[in-house]
ZABA-35188 format. One line per 4 residues: their letters; for each residue x, y, z of C-alpha. Coordinates in nm, 3 decimals, always signed. Example, Ala and Ser with C-alpha at 12.3 -4.5 7.8 and 13.67 -1.06 7.14 Angstrom:
AS) +1.230 -0.450 +0.780  +1.367 -0.106 +0.714
END
This chain:
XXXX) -0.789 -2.228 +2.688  -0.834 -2.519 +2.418  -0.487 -2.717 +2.342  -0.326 -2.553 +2.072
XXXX) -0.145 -2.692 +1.746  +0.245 -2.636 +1.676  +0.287 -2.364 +1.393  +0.612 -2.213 +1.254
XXXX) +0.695 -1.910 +1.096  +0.993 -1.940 +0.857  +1.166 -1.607 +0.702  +1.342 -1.582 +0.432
XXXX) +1.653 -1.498 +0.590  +1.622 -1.885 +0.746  +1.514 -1.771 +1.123  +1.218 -1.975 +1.227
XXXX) +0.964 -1.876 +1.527  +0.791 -2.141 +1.698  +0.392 -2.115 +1.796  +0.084 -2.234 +1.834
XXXX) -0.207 -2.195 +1.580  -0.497 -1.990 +1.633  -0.800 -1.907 +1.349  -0.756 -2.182 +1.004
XXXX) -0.487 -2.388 +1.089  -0.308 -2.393 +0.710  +0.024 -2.312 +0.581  +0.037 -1.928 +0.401
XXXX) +0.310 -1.709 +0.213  +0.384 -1.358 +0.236  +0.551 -1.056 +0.323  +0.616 -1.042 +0.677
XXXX) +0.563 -0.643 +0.821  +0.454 -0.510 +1.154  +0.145 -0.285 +1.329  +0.206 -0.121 +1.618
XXXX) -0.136 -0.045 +1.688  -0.261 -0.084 +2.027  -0.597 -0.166 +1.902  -0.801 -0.177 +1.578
XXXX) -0.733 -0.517 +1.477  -1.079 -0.558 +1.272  -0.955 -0.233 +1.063  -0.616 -0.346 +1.047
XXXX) -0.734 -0.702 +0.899  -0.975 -0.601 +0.664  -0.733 -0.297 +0.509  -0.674 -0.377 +0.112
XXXX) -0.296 -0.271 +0.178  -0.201 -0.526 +0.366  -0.320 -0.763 +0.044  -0.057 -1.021 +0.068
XXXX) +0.145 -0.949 +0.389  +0.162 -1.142 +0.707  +0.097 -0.911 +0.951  +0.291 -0.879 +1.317
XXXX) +0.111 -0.654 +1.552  +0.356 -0.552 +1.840  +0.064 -0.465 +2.102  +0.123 -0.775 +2.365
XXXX) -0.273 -0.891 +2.376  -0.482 -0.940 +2.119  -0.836 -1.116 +2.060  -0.989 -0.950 +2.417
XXXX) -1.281 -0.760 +2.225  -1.344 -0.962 +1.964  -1.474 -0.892 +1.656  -1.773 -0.628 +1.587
XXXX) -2.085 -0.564 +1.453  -2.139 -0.585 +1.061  -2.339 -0.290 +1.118  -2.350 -0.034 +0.795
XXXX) -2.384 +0.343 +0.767  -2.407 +0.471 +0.421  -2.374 +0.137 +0.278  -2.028 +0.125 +0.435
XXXX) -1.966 -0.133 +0.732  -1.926 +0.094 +1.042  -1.628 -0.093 +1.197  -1.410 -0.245 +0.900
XXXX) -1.210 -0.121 +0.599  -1.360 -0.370 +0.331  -1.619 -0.607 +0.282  -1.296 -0.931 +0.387
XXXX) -0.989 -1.002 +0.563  -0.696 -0.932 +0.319  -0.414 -1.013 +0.545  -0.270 -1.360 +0.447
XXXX) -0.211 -1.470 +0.814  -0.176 -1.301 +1.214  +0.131 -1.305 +1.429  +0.054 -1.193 +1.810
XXXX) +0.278 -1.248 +2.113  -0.057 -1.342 +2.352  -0.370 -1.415 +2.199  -0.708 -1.391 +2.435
XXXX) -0.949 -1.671 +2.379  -1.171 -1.486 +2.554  -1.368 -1.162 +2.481  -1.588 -0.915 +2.618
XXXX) -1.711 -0.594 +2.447  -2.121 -0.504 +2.383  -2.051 -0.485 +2.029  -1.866 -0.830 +2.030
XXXX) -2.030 -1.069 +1.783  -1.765 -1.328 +1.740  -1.402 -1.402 +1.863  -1.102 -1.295 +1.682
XXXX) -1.009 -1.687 +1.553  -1.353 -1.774 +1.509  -1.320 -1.461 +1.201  -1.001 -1.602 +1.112
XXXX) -1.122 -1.959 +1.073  -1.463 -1.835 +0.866  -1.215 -1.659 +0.648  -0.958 -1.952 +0.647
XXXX) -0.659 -1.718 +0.742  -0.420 -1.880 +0.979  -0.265 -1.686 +1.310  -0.009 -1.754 +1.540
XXXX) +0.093 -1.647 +1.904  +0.306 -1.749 +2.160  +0.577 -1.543 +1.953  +0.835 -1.372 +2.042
XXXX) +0.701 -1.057 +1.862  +0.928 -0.790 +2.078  +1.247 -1.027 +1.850  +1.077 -1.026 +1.550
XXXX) +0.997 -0.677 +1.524  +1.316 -0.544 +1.561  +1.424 -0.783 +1.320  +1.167 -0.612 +1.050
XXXX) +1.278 -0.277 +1.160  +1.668 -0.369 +1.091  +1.609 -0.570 +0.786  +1.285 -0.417 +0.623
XXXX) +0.975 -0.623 +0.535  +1.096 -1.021 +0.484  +0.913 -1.276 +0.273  +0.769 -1.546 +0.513
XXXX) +0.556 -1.849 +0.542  +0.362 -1.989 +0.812  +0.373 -2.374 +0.782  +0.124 -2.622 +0.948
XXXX) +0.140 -2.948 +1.022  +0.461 -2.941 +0.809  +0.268 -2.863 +0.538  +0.541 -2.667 +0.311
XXXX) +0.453 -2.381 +0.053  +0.642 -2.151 -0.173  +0.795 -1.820 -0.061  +0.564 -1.553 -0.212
XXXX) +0.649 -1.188 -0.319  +0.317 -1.001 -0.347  +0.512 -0.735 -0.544  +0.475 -0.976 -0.876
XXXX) +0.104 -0.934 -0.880  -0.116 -0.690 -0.981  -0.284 -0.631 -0.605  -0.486 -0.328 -0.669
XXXX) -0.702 -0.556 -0.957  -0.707 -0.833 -0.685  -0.873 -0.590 -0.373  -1.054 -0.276 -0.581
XXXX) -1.409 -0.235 -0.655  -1.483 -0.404 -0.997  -1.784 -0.150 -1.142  -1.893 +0.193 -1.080
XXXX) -2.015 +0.244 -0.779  -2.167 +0.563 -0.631  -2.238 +0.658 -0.241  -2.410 +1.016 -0.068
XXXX) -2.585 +1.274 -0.240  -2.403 +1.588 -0.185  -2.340 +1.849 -0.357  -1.975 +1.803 -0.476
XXXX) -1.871 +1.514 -0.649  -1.561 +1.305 -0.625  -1.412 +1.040 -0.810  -1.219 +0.807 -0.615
XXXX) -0.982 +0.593 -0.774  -1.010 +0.230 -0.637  -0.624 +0.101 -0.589  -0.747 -0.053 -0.264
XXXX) -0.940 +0.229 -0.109  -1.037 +0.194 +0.242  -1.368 +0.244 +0.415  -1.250 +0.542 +0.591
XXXX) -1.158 +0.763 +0.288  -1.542 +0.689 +0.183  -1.669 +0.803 +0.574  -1.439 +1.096 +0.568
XXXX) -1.574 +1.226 +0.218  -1.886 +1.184 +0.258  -1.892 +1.386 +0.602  -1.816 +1.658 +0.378
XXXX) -2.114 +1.679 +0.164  -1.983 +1.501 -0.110  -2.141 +1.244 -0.364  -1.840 +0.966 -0.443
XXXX) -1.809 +0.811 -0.701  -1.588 +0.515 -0.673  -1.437 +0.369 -0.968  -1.229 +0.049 -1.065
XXXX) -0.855 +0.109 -1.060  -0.812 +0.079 -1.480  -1.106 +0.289 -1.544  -1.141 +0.574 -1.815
XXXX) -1.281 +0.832 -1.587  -1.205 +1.138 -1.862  -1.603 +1.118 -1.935  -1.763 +1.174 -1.600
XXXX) -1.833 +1.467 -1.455  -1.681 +1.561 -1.157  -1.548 +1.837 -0.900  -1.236 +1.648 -0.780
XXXX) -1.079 +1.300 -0.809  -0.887 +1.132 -0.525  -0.649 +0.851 -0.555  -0.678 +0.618 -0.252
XXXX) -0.401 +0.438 -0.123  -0.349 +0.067 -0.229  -0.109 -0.246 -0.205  +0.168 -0.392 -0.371
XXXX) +0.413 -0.172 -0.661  +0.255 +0.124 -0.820  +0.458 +0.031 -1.140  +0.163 -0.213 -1.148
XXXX) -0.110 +0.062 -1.196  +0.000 +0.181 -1.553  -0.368 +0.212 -1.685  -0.419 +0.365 -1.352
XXXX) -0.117 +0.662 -1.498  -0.261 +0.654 -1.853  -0.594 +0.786 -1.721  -0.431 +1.019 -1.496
XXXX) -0.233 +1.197 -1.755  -0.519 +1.158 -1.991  -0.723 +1.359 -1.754  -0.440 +1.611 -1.658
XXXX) -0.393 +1.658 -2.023  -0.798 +1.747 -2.066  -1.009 +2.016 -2.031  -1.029 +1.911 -1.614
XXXX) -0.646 +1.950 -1.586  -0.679 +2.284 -1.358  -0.847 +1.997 -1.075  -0.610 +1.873 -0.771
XXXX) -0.565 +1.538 -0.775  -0.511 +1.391 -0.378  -0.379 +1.093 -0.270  -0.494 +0.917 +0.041
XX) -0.382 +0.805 +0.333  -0.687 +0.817 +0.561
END
């Protein structure tokens, strides 16, 4: 195992956890919240909601399979949730720096360091996770080399602009067609539509979608504070309010 750099994670509550630096070794702000996935990292990572947030996955080991293919089916990566990490940094209790698995095609901090996101093990994260469970989500900071930053609340910012698609964009042919509103869709609500002989049509999170024709619209799930999305609720009601009002309107979780 290469010799590892001193990292800190500070909460905002004042409690401090001591580790050592894995993937870009820099100093990050966010909201601190846990996955207790036992695997699924790559998804996990590259999942718009977690725009922002530091994440904390419970599961003990982490890093042993690496990091998969870019492969794409449908124009959609086979084995992510976006085209980019959106996680602002990685907290795991034992990190492997070595991996096996035939679709392997780089480690876990090697993807991390490409994408300049900082992780952390050698943390307690059995303590820290019950401290998120009894407290709720905490703003944090991972600090480097003493490197200080700002607390940040990722509830200030307009996330689903910073994460969503930014022009029409349309995937299958089938024979029913659904809009999907972009607040931060993820890969999988594409994959699952378009098993169901569907043509999507994914659209920006402010767009006008009264004009298009369509069988269905979905709203995807997203990060950060709906009270954000207001053109997102104009162009609902504008639509509910139209001749396409009788159509149900989902929201996903996928």
């Amino acid at each position: 195992m290469p010799e590892a750099k001193e990292i800190k994670l500070i909460l905002e509550d004042g409690t401090v956890f001591t580790g050592k630096s894995f993937g870009c070794h820099k100093s990050v702000a966010g909201e601190v919240v846990f996955n207790t996935a036992m695997t699924g990292y790559p998804e996990s990572l590259t999942d718009p909601s977690y725009k922002g947030q530091i994440l904390v996955s419970t599961y003990p080991l982490i890093g042993n399979y690496g990091v998969p293919s870019k492969e794409k089916e449908n124009g959609i990566p086979k084995f992510y949730e976006s085209d980019r990490i959106h996680v602002s940094g990685l907290i795991v209790s034992d990190y492997s720096f070595e991996f096996s698995h035939w679709n392997a095609e780089n480690s876990l901090s090697g993807w991390l360091k490409e994408n300049e996101v900082p992780g952390i093990f050698d943390v307690d994260t059995r303590e820290l996770t019950k401290l998120l469970r009894d407290k709720g989500p905490l703003l944090g900071k991972i600090v480097a080399d003493d490197q200080d930053v700002p607390f940040y609340n990722p509830d200030h910012d307009n996330l689903a602009a910073l994460v969503c698609t930014t022009e029409k964009e349309v995937y299958g042919n089938g024979r029913h067609k659904v809009v999907l509103v972009d607040t931060g869709a993820k890969y999988n609500i594409l994959r699952c539509l378009l098993k169901r002989d569907t043509t999507v049509v994914r659209v920006p999170w402010d767009y006008d979608f009264s004009q298009e024709e369509y069988d269905g619209v979905m709203l995807s799930n997203g990060p950060g504070n709906p009270e954000m999305y207001e053109a997102t609720i104009n162009n609902i009601q504008k639509a509910l309010k139209g001749d396409k009002r009788s159509l149900v309107f989902v929201w996903a979780t996928s």
